[in-house]
C-alpha positions in Angstrom: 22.9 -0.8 7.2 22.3 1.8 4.3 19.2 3.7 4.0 18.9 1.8 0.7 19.4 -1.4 1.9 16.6 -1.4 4.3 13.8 0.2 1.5 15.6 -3.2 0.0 14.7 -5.6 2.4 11.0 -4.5 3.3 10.4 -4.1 -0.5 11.4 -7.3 -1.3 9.1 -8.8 1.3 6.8 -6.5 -0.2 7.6 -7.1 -3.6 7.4 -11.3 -3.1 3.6 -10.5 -1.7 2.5 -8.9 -4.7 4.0 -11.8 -7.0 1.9 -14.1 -5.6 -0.8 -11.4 -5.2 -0.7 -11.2 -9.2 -1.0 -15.2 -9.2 -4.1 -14.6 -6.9 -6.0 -12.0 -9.1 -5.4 -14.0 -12.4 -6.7 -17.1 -10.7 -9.8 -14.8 -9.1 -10.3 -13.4 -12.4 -10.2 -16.2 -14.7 -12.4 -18.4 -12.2 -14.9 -15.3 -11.2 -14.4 -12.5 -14.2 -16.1 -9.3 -12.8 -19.0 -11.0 -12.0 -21.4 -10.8 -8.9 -19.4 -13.3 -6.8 -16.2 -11.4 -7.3 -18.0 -8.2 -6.8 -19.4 -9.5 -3.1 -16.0 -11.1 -2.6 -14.2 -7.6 -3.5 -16.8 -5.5 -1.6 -17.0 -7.7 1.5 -12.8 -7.6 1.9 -12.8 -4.2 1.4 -14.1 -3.6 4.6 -11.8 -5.2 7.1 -8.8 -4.5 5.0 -9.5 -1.0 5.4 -9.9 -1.3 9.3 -6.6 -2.7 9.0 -4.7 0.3 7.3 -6.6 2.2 9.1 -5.9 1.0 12.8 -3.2 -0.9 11.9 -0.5 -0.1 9.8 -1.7 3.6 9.8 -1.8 4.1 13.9 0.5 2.0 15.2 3.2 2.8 12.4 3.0 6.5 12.9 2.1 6.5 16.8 3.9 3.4 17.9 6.6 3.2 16.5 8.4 6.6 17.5 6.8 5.8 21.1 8.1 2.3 21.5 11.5 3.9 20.3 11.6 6.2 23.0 10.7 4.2 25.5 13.9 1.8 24.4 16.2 4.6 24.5 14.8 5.7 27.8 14.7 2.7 29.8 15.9 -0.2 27.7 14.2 -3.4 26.6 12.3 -3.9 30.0 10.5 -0.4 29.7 10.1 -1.2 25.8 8.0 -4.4 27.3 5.6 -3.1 29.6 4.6 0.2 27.6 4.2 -2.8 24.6 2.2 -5.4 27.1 -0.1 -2.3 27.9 -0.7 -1.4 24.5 -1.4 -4.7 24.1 -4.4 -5.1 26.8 -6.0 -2.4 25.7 -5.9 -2.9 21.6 -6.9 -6.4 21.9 -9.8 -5.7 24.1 -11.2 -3.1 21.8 -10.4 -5.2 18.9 -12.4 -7.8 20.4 -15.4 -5.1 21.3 -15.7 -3.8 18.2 -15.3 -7.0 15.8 -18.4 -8.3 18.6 -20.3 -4.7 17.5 -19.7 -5.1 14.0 -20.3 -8.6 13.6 -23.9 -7.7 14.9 -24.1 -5.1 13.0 -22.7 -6.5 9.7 -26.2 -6.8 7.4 -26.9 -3.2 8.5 -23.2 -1.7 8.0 -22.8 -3.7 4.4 -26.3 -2.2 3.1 -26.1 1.2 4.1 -22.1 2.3 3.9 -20.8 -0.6 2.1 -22.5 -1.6 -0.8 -25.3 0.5 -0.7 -25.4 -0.5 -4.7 -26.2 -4.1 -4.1 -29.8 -3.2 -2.5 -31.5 -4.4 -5.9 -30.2 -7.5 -5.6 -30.5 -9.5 -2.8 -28.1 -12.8 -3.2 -25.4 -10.4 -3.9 -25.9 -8.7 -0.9 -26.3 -11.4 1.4 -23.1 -13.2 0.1 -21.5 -9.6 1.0 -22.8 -9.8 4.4 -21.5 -13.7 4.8 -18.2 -12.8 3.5 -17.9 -10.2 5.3 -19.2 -11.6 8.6 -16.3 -14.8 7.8 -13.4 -11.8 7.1 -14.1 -8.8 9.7 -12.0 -11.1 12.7 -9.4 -11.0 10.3 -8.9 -7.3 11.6 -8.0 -8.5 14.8 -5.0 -10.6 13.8 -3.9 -8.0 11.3 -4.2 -5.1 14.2 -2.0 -7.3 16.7 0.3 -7.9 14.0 1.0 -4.5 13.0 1.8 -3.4 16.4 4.1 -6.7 16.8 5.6 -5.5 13.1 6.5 -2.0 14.2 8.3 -3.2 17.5 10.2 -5.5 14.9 10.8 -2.0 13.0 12.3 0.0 16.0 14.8 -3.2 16.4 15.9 -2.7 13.1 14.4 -6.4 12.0 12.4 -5.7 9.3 12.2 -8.8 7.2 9.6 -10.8 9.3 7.1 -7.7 9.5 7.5 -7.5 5.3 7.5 -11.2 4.8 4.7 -12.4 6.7 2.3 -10.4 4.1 3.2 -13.1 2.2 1.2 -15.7 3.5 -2.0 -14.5 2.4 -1.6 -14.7 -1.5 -0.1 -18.0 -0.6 -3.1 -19.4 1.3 -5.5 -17.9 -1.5 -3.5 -18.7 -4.4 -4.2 -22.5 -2.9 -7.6 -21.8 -2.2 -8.3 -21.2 -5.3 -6.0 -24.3 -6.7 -8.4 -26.5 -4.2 -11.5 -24.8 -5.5 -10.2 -25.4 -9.3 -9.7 -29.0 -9.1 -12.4 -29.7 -7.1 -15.0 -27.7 -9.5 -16.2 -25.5 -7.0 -19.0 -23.3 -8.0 -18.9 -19.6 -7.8 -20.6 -19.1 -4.6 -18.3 -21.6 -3.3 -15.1 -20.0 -4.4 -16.0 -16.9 -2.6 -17.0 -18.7 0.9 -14.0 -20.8 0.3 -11.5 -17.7 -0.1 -13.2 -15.8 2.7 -11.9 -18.8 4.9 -8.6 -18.4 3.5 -8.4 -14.6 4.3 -9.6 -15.8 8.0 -7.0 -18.5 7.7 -4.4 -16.1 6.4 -4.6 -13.5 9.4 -3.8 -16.4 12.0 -0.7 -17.5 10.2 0.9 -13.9 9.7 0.1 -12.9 13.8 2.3 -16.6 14.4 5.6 -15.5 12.2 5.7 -11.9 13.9 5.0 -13.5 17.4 7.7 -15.7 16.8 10.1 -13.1 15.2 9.4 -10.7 18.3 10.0 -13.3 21.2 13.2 -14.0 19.2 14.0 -10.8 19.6 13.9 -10.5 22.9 10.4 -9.2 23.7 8.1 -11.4 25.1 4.6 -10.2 25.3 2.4 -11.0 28.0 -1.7 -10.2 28.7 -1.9 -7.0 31.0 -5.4 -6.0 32.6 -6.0 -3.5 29.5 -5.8 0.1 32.0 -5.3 3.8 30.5 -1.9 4.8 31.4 -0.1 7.9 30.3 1.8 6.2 27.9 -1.6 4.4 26.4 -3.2 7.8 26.4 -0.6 9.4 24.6 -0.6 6.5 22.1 -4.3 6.7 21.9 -3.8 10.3 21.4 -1.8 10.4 18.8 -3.2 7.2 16.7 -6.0 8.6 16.0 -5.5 11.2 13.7 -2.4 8.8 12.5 -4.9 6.4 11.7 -7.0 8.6 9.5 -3.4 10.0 7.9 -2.2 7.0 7.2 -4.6 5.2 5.7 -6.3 7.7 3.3 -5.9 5.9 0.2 -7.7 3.0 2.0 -10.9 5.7 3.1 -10.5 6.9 -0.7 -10.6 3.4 -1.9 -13.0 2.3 0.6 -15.6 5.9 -0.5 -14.9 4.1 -4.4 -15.8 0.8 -3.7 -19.1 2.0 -2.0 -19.9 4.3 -5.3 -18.9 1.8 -7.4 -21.6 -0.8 -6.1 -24.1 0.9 -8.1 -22.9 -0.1 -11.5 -22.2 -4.2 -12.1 -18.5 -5.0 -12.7 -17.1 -1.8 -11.6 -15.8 -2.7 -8.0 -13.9 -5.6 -9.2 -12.8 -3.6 -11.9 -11.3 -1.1 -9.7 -10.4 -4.0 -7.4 -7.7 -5.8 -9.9 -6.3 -2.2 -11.6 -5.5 -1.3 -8.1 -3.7 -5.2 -7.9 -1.6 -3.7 -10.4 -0.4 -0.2 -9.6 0.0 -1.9 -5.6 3.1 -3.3 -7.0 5.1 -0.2 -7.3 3.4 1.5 -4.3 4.2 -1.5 -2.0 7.4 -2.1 -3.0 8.5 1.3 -2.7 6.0 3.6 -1.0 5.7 0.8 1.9 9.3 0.6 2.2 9.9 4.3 2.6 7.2 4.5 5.2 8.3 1.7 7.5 12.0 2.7 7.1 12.1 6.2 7.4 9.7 6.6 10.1 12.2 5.1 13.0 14.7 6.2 11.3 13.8 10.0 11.2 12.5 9.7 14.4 15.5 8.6 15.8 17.6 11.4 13.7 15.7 13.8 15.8 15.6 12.6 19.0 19.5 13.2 18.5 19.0 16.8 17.5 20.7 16.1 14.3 18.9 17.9 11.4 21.2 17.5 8.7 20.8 13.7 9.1 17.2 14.3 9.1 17.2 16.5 6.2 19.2 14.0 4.5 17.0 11.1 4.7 14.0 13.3 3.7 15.4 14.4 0.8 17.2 11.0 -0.7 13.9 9.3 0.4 12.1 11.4 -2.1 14.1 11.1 -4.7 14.3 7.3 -4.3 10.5 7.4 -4.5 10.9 9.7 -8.0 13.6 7.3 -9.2 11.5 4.5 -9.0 7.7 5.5 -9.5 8.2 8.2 -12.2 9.0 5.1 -14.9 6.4 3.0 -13.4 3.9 5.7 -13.6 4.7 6.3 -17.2 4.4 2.3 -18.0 1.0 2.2 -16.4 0.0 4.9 -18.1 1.1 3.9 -21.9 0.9 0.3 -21.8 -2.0 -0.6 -19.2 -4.1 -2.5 -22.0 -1.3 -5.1 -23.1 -0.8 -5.4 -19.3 -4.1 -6.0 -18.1 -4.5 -8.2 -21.5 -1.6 -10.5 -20.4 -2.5 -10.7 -16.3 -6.0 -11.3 -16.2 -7.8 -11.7 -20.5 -8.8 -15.5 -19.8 -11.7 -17.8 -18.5 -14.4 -15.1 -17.0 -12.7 -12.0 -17.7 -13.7 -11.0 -21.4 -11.9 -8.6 -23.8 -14.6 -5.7 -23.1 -13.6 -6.5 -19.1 -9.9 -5.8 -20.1 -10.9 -2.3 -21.8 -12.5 -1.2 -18.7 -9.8 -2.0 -16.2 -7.3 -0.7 -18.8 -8.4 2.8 -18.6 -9.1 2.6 -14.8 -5.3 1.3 -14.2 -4.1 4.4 -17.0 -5.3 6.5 -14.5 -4.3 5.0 -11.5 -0.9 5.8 -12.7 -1.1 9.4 -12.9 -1.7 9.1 -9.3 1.2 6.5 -8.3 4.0 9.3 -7.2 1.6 11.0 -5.4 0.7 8.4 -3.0 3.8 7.2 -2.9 4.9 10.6 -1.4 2.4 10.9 0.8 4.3 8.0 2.2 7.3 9.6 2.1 6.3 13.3 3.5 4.0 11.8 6.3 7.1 10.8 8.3 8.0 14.3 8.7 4.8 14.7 10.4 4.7 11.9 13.0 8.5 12.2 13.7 7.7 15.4 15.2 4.8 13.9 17.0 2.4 15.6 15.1 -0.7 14.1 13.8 -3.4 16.7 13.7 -1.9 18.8 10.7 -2.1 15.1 8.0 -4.9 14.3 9.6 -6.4 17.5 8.1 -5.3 17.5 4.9 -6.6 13.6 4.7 -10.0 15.0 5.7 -9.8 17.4 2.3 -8.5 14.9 0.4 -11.4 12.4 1.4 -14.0 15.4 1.0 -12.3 16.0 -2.8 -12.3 12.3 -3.7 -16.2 11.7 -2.2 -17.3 15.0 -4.5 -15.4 14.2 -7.7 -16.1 10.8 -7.6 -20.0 11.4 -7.4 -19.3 14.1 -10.2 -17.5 11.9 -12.4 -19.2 8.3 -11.6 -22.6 8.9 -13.4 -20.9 9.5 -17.2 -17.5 7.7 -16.4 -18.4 4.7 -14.3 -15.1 2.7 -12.8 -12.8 5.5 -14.9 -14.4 8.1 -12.4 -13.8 6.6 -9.1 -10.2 6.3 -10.2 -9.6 10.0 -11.7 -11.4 11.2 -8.6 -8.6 8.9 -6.0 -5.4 10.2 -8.4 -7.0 14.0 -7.5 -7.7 13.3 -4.5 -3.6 11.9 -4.0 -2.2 14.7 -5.4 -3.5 17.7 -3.4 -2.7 15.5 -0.3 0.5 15.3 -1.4 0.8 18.7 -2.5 -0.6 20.0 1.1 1.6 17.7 2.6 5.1 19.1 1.2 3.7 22.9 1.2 3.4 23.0 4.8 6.7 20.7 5.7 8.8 23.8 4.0 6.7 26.3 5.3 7.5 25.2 8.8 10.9 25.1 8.0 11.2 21.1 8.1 12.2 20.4 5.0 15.1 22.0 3.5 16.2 22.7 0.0 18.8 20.3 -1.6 20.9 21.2 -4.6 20.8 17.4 -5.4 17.2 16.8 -5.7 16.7 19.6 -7.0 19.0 18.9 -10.4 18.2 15.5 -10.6 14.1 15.1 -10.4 13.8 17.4 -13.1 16.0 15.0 -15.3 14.0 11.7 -14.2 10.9 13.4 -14.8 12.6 13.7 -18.5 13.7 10.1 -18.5 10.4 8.8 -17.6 8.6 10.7 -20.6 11.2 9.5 -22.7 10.6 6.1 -21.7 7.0 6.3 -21.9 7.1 7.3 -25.5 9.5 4.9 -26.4 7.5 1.7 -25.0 4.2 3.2 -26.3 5.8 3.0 -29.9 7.0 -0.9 -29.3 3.4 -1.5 -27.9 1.9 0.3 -31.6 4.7 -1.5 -33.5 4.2 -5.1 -31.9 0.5 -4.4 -31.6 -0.5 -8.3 -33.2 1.7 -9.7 -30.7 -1.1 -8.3 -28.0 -4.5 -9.1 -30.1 -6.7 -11.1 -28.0 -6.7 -13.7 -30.3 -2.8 -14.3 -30.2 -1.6 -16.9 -27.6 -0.9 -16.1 -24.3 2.5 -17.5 -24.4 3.6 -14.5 -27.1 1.0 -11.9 -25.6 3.4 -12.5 -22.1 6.5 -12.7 -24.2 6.1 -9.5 -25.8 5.0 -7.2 -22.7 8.2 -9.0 -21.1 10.2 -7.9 -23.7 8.8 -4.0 -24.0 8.9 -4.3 -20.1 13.2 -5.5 -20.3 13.6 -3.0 -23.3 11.4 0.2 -21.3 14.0 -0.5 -18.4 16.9 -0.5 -20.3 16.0 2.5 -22.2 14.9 4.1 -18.8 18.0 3.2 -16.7 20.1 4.5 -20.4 18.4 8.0 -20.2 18.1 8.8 -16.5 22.2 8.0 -16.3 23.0 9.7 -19.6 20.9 12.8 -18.6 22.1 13.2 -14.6 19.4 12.3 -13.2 21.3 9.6 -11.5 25.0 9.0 -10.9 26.0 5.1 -10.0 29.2 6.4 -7.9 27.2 7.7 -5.6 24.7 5.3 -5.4 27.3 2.8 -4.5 28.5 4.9 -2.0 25.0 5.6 -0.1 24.1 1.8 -0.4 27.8 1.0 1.3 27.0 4.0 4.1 26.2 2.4 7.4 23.6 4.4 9.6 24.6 7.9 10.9 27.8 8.0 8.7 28.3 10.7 6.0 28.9 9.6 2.8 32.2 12.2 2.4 31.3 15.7 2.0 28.1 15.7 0.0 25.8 14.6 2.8 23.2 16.6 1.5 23.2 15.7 -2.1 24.3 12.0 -2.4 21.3 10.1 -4.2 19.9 7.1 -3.3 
């Protein structure tokens, strides 16, 4: 299977999440607006979703994964099993310690490094602390799943890993239908969606259970004990998990600010709904599938392969998010009109949220090579030098986000995390070709330049269709138009994009059909090095 095929199959797992992820947010937002339940609800989620990327995908995605590969290679699927049943004893007992601790702890934790903002009100934060209380197990499932999901990733089955994401917007998005016909108050719709997360977190550790026993793997409870293997996992993870998660720590710093002014955590909340769509689909694609896959490139001793995938992963990521980037920065008010304007969330609510997604999408390609260069890291087995640069990142987003927050409010947060992304990224790639790990390619090098043109182009052109069609997108026009309209800039953007990026060089569709027809480890002729994705 093609490099290209496989960003293919975990993005469209991805991408189906954030479909119904949209259907969530305009449900949450027409029922809840940006007020105080959806601010507790936001705040309180926040919390174990960023243990999750955190300990989770972050760890065991950069640390597992390369480990679990090695150990197949080296002694087949029964050595894959036992280092994976140790692993095993050990997360899920400290899983289980520390959601006990922090479960304890919750009304303490959510007051002082939470939502500090919410002191002044009382009900708000007690229906933080309850929603959090309800969600924080959640972690657990999530935790176990992740490591299940990147066992799946080393066997080359990557669909039920990306699919099972899934199930949460579903469960939600039919929480919230429940909650709607049965007129649920507010406080009600939050406890009742808590549930659902709770719910949620069960159903996604069943599918990759399942998917891994029918793999082959069968997973049984060890005595959890500190072997060299767990040790070197443990070793490693930590610093992965800080790595790999620092737009979570970035969000998680902005969500924490952001208590101290109503409406601006679910603000940030659903503009972040928004630009996830393009970071999922392709910045968690290139994560999960170039990880293995580099790793495995160099285990073999084969550089140019690894250079290869490097490079084409890159340029996929500019191919993709340069456009989107542009779109989210010209057009996020019709956007944000059509998704969420209705019920609860007001026309004022859609200006704020406008100019916090706007700037959001200045920072889309960097995070999504962060994803991207962060392999090149952990393939070497080297966590301590992303770690690092995560730790300046955090410190720049903390101190312009405290600079920023008084005069800007939710804008602030969101200038300071797009800062914050791009010296990570920046770091990141200085140091890869520094060391020598990251080679220069002719074909990257002609053709980013050019989709960096294309995108512009594009941008301009859709932000003149937005100016021309603007009383297709007044609040007062029907939604039925306002969502016909941005479809049709959307279609028009893309063709004009796909027109421009072709017609300039930035792209060439002979060779992309010959790298999506390349089967793993097979050059694609004589231009190994410059063939685009």
């Amino acid at each position: 299977m093609s490099l290209v095929k496989k960003f293919a199959t975990v993005g469209s797992g991805t991408m189906l999440s954030r479909v119904f992820g949209f259907a969530r947010e305009m449900m949450m937002a027409a029922a809840l607006g940006t007020g105080p339940v959806a601010e507790a609800f936001y705040a309180a989620f926040q919390f174990p979703n960023t243990f999750r990327r955190l300990f989770a995908e972050g760890a065991f995605n950069a640390a597992f994964v390369p480990l679990f590969a090695k150990e197949i290679e080296a002694n087949g699927v029964a050595g894959a099993k036992k280092f994976s049943e140790e692993v095993f004893g050990v997360l899920f007992t400290v899983l289980l310690l520390l959601t006990i601790a922090m479960e304890l702890a919750m009304p303490f934790v959510i007051r002082y490094a939470i939502a500090p903002g919410f002191a002044n009100d009382p009900e708000k934060l007690l229906l933080t602390v309850e929603l959090a209380a309800i969600m924080f197990p959640y972690l657990i499932c999530m935790s176990l799943g992740a490591m299940m999901a990147g066992m799946l990733n080393s066997l080359h089955r990557y669909f039920a890993a990306a699919i099972a994401p899934v199930f949460l917007n579903i469960i939600l998005v039919g929480v919230l239908v429940v909650a709607w016909y049965g007129g649920y108050d507010g406080r009600e719709v939050g406890l009742a969606l808590g549930w659902g997360v709770l719910a949620a977190g069960v159903v996604q550790l069943g599918i990759v259970f399942v998917a891994v026993r029918g793999a082959g793997v069968s997973i049984g409870f060890r005595r959890p004990r500190l072997t060299p293997n767990v040790k070197r996992l443990l070793w490693l993870a930590l610093p992965a998990a800080i790595t790999g998660g620092i737009t979570q720590i970035n969000t998680l710093v902005g969500t924490a600010i952001a208590t101290g002014q109503d409406g601006a955590v679910p603000s940030l909340n659903l503009a972040d709904r928004v630009y996830q769509l393009p970071l999922g689909i392709v910045g968690v694609a290139v994560g999960v599938v170039l990880l293995p896959e580099l790793a495995r490139a160099l285990r073999a001793g084969n550089r140019v392969e690894a250079a290869n995938l490097q490079n084409r992963s890159v340029e996929f990521t500019l191919f993709l998010t340069l456009p989107a980037a542009a779109a989210l920065f010209t057009i996020a008010e019709p956007i944000v009109r059509v998704l969420y304007e209705r019920g609860a969330f007001l026309p004022e609510d859609t200006l704020v949220v406008s100019e916090v997604l706007a700037i959001f999408g200045i920072g889309l390609p960097a995070f999504v090579l962060i994803k991207a260069f962060t392999p090149g890291y952990f393939a070497r087995e080297d966590t301590r030098t992303p770690m690092i640069f995560a730790g300046i990142s955090v410190a720049v987003n903390i101190s312009v986000a405290l600079l920023l927050f008084p005069s800007m409010g939710a804008p602030g947060i969101a200038t300071a995390s797009a800062v914050a992304g791009w010296i990570n990224a920046t770091l990141l790639f200085t140091v890869l070709v520094r060391r020598g790990h990251w080679g220069s390619d002719a074909g990257l090098l002609k053709r980013a330049p050019r989709i960096l043109v294309a995108s512009a182009l594009m941008g301009g052109a859709i932000h003149l269709a937005v100016s021309y069609m603007q009383p297709q997108f007044a609040p007062e026009t029907p939604f039925y138009i306002q969502a016909a309209a941005l479809a049709a800039v959307v279609a028009g953007g893309m063709v004009f994009y796909f027109a421009s990026v072709f017609g300039l060089g930035g792209a060439d569709m002979g060779m992309i059909r010959r790298n999506v027809k390349r089967k793993q480890g097979t050059p694609s002729g004589g231009d190994q090095n410059n063939d685009p994705v």
